[in-house]
C-alpha positions in Angstrom: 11.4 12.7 -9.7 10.7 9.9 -7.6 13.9 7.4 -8.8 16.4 8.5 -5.5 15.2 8.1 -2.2 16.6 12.0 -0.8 15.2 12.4 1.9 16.5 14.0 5.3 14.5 11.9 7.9 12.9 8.5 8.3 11.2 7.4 11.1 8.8 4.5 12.5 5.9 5.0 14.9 7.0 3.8 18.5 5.2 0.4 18.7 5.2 0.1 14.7 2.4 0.3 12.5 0.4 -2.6 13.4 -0.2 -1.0 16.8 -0.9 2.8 15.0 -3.4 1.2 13.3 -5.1 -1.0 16.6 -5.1 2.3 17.9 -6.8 4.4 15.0 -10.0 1.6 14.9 -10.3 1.2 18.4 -13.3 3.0 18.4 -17.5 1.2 18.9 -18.1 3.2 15.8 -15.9 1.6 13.5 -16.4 -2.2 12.6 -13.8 -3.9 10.7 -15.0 -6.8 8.1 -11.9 -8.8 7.1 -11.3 -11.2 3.8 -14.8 -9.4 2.0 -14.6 -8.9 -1.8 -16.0 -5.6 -2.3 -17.1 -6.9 -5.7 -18.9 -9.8 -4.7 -22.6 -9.0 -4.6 -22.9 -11.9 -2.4 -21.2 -9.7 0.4 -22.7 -7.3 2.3 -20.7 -4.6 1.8 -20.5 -4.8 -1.7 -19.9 -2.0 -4.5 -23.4 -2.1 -6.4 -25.1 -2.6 -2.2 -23.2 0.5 -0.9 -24.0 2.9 -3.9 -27.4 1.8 -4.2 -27.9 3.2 -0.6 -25.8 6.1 -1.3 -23.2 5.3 1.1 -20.0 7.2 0.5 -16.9 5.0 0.4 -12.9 5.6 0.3 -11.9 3.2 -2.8 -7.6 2.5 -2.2 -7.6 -0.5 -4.6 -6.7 -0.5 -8.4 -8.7 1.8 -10.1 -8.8 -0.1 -13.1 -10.3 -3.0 -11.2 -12.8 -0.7 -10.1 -14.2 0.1 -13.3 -14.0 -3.6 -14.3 -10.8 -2.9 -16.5 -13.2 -1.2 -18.8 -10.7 0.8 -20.7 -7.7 -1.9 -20.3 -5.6 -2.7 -17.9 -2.8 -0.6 -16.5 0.5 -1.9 -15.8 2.3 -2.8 -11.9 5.3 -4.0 -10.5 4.5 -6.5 -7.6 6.8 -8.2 -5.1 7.6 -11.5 -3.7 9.2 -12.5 -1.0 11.9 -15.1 0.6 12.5 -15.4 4.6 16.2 -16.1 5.2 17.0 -17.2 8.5 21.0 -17.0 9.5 23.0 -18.4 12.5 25.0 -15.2 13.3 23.7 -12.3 15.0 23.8 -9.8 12.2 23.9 -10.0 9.1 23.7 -7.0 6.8 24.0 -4.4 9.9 21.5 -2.2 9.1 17.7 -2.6 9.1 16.9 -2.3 5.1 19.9 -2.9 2.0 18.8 -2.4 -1.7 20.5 -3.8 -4.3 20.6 -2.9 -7.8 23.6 -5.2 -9.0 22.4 -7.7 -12.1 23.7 -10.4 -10.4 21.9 -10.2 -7.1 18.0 -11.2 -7.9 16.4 -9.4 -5.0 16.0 -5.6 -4.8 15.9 -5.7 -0.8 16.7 -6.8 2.1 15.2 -6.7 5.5 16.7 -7.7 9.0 13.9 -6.6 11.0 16.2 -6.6 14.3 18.1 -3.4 13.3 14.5 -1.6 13.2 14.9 -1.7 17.1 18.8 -1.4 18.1 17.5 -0.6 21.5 15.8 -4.2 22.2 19.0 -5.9 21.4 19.1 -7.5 24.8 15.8 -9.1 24.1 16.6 -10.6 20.7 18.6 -14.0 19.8 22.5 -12.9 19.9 23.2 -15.8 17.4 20.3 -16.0 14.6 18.9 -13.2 12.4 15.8 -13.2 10.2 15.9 -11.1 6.7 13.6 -10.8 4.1 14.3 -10.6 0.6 12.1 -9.1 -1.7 11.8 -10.1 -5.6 10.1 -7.3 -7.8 8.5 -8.5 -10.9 5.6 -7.3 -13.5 2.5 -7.9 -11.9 -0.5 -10.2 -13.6 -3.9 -10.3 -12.5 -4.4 -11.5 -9.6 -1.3 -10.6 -7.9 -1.3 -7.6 -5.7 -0.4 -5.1 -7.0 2.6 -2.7 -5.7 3.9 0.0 -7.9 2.4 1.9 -10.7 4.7 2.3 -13.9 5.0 5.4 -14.7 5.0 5.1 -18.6 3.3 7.5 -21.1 0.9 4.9 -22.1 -0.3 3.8 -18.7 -0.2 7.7 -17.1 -2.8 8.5 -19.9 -4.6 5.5 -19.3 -5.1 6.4 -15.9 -6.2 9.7 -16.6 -9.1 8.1 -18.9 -9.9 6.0 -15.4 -9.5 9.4 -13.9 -12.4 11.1 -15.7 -14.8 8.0 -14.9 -13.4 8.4 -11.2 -15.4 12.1 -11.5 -18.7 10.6 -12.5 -18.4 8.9 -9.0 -19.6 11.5 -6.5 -19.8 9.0 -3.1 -16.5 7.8 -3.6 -13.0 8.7 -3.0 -10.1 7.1 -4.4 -6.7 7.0 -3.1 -3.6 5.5 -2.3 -1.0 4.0 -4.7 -3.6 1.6 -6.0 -6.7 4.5 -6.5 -4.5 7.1 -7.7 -1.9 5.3 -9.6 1.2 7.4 -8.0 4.1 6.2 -6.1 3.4 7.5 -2.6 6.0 6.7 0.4 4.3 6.0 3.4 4.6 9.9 5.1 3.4 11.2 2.0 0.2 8.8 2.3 -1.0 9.7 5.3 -0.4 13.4 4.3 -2.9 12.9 1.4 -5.2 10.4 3.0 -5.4 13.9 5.7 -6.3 16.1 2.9 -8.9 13.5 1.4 -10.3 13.6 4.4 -10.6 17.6 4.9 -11.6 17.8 1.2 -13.6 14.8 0.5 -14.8 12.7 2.9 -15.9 15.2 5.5 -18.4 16.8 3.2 -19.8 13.6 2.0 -20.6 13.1 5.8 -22.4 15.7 6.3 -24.7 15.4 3.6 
């Protein structure tokens, strides 16, 4: 049942996650390529390049889009988003605020300053910046947020799931390769089991 939010503890890494993630690929080994389409042949690290050299690879985007939407399309929710800037100080008093009312169109709100109560001092007494965020169906070509967890769409995704087994070099996951709602603790708990069961054997073939 993933409709209430219930639990315990929430937490950010101490710098946030930009700097986690610095940190995880500061390594010679690991080269990052930025804006690529993996399914552009034209780029080098493309889909049809990589398995044609047998090069295992972790897939997190849609999995329909993987397999070309060869048995449909499956359904998302997306999200758009609206910087407010206010002249007061705070404005909501807490870091995050959904909203389910009909008449408020946004279904959260974000004052990033209440993420860090402790650098107060260093912030702008008299202005705040909050985000809203707009969730809407997805269409193609949108990125794509949250799976909908219909009857139709769960057993499309398991028909995508079979084809996912004829795969052997690659892994999918995340929200987008698995089509499950995953908060962000319970990603990096499976993106660490992947790994273990996964990946690792795939590298030392």
């Amino acid at each position: 049942d993933n409709r209430y939010f219930k639990d315990t503890w929430e937490g950010l890494p101490t710098d946030g996650y930009t700097a986690w993630m610095e940190r995880m690929i500061d390594d010679p080994r690991i080269h990052v390529t930025l804006k690529a389409d993996f399914f552009d042949a034209s780029q080098p690290f493309n889909r049809k390049a990589l398995a044609a050299a047998g090069v295992p690879v972790v897939y997190t985007g849609p999995v329909d889009r993987y397999f070309d939407y060869s048995l449909g399309e499956l359904k998302w929710r997306t999200v758009d988003f609206r910087e407010v800037r206010y002249d007061e100080g705070d404005h909501f008093g807490c870091p995050v605020m959904n909203f389910s009312d009909a008449d408020v169109p946004y279904t959260r709100a974000i004052e990033f300053k209440n993420f860090n109560p402790e650098r107060r001092d260093s912030q702008n007494p008299d202005k705040t910046v909050v985000w809203e965020e707009y969730s809407r169906f997805a269409e193609r070509g949108d990125e794509p947020y949250y799976p909908i967890n219909t009857e139709a769409d769960r057993a499309l995704y398991a028909r995508y799931e079979e084809l996912a087994k004829a795969e052997p070099l690659t892994v999918f996951g995340g929200r987008l390769g698995t089509y499950k709602y995953y908060d962000m603790h319970q990603v990096i708990d499976t993106a660490l089991t992947a790994y273990e069961e996964q990946v690792e054997p795939l590298l030392k073939k």
